[in-house]
C-alpha positions in Angstrom: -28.8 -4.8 28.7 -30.1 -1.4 30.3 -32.7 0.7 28.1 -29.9 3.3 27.8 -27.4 0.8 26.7 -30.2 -0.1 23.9 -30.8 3.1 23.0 -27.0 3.9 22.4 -26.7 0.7 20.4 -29.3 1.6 18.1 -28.3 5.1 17.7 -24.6 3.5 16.7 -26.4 1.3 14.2 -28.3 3.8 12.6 -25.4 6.0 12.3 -23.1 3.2 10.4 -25.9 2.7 7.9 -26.5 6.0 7.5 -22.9 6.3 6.8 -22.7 3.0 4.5 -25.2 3.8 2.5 -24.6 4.5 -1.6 -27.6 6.0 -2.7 -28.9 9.4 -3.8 -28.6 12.5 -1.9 -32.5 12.6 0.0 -34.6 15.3 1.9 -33.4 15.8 5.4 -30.3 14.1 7.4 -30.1 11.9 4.2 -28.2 14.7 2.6 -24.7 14.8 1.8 -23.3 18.1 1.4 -20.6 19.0 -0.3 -18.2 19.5 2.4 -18.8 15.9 4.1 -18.6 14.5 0.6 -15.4 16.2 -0.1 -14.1 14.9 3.6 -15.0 11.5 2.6 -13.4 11.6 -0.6 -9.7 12.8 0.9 -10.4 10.0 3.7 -11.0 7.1 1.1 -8.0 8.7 -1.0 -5.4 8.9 2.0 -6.2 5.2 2.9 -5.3 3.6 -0.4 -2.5 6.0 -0.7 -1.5 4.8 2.9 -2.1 0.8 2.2 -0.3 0.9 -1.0 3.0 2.9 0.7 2.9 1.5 3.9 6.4 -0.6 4.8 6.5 -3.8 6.4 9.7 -3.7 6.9 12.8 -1.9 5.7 16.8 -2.8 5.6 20.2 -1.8 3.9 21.4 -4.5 1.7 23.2 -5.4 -1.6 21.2 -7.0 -4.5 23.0 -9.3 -7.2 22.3 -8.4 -10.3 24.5 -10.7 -12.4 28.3 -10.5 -11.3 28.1 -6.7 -10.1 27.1 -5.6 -6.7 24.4 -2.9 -6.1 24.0 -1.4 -2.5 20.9 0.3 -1.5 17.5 -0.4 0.5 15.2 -3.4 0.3 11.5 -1.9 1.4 8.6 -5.0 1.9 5.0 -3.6 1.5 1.5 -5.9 1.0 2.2 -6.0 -2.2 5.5 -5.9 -3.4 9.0 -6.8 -2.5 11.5 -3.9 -3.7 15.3 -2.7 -4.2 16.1 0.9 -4.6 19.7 1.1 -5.2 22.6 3.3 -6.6 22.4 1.5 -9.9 18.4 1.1 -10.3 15.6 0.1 -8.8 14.2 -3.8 -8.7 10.4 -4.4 -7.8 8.9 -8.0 -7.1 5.5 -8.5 -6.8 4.8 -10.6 -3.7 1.9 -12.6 -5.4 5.6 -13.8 -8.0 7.3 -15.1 -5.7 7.5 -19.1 -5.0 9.9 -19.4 -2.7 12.4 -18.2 -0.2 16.2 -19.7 0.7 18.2 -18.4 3.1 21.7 -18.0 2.9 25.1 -16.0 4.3 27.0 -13.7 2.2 30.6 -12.0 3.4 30.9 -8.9 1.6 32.9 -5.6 2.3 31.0 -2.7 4.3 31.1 -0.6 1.0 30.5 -3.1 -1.2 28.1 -2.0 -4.2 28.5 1.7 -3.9 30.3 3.4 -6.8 33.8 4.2 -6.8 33.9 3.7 -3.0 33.4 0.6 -3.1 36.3 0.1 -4.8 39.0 2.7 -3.5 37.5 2.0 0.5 35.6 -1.3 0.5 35.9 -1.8 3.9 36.2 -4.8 6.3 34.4 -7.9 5.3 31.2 -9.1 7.1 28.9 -11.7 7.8 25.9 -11.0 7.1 22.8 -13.4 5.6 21.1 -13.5 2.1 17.8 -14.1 0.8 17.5 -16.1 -2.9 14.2 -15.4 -4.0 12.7 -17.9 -6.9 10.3 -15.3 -8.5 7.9 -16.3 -11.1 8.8 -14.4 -14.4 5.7 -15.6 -17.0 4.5 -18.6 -18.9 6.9 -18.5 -21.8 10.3 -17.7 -19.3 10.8 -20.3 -16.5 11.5 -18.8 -12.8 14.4 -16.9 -11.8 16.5 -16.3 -9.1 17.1 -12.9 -7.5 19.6 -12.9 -4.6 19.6 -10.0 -1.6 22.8 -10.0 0.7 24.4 -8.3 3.7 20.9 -8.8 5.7 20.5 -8.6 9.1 17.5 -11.0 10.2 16.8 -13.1 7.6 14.9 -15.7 8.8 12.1 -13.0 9.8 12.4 -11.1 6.4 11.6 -14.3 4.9 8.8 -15.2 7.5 7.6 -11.6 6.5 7.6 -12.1 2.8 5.7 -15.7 3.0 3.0 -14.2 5.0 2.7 -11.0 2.7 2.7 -13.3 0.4 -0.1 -15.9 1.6 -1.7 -12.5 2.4 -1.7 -11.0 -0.9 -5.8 -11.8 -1.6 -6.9 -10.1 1.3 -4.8 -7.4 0.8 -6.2 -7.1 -2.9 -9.8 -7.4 -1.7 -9.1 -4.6 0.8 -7.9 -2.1 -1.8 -10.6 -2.8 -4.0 -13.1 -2.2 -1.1 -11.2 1.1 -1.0 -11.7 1.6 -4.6 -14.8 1.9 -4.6 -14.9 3.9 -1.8 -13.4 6.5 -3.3 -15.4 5.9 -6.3 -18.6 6.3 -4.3 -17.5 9.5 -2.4 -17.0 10.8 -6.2 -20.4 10.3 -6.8 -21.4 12.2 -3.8 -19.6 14.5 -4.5 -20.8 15.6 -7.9 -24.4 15.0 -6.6 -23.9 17.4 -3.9 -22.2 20.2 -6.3 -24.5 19.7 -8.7 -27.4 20.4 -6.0 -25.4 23.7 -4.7 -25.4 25.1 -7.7 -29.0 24.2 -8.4 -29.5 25.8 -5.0 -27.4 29.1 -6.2 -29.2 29.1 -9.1 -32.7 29.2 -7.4 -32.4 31.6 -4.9 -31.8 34.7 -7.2 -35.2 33.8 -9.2 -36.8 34.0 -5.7 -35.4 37.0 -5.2 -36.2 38.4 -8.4 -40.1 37.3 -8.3 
């Protein structure tokens, strides 16, 4: 490796810890003003925002609650599996679920929507379903929860296994960010708290 090609490389590593560090505001290009404090603050806050929103993947569908038919959208995020439909919403935390079937369903086009669905159901189609065995607590054994008129279902359940499998990583990823945010709060306060320290002194200069 060249002596520029060092030099660049150290200048990178000194940077991240710079940058890493968690300690007290010090003397010099140690300081953390209140600006870069508040940027790193919105940063950390937007990422967990964005890994605790962001889909995996999104459908129409009809979820079976009971005997009655609900037609909405079924979202998959790392953490959660849920409905949003015209009669409520349903939300299963990945980390719940034990297991995946797949299976067909042949239901009208409007199926599950109110009124419509029964004055203009529509053609039947084929489509595929997804019974999910979901872990309810100790005292209540497992239960079922069926989603129909799915498109894809062998990758929805691929997708749901591995979110699944996944969930740990995920966790330990968010609480990284947790802290993160917590840190940049720290930071934060220091940095106020040494403006108006700052604000405060310069007048008594002035004064004496």
């Amino acid at each position: 490796m060249s002596k520029a090609a060092d030099k660049r490389a150290s200048a990178r590593n000194m940077s991240w810890i710079a940058n890493s560090t968690t300690s007290g505001p010090s003397s010099g290009a140690g300081v953390v003003t209140a600006a870069e404090a508040t940027r790193r603050h919105r940063a950390a806050e937007q990422a967990l925002r964005e890994g605790d929103r962001m889909a995996v993947r999104c459908a129409k569908a009809v979820y079976l609650n009971g005997e009655a038919l609900d037609r909405g959208v079924l979202c998959l995020t790392s953490h959660s599996l849920r409905f949003s439909g015209w009669q409520g919403r349903i939300v299963i935390p990945v980390r719940d679920i034990l297991e995946v079937r797949l299976g067909t369903s042949v239901l009208p086009r409007h199926a599950g929507i109110p009124l419509v669905g029964r004055i203009w159901p529509g053609k039947p189609r084929y489509a595929e379903s997804l019974l999910l065995t979901v872990r309810v607590g100790s005292a209540v054994g497992p239960r079922v929860a069926t989603v129909a008129d799915l498109r894809n279902g062998i990758q929805w359940r691929d997708e749901i296994l591995r979110c699944r499998d996944d969930y740990d990583a995920w966790a330990e990823g968010r609480s990284r960010r947790v802290e993160e945010i917590r840190t940049a709060e720290e930071d934060l306060n220091r940095a106020r708290q040494a403006d108006a320290a700052r604000a405060a002194d310069d007048p008594a200069r002035d004064s004496g």
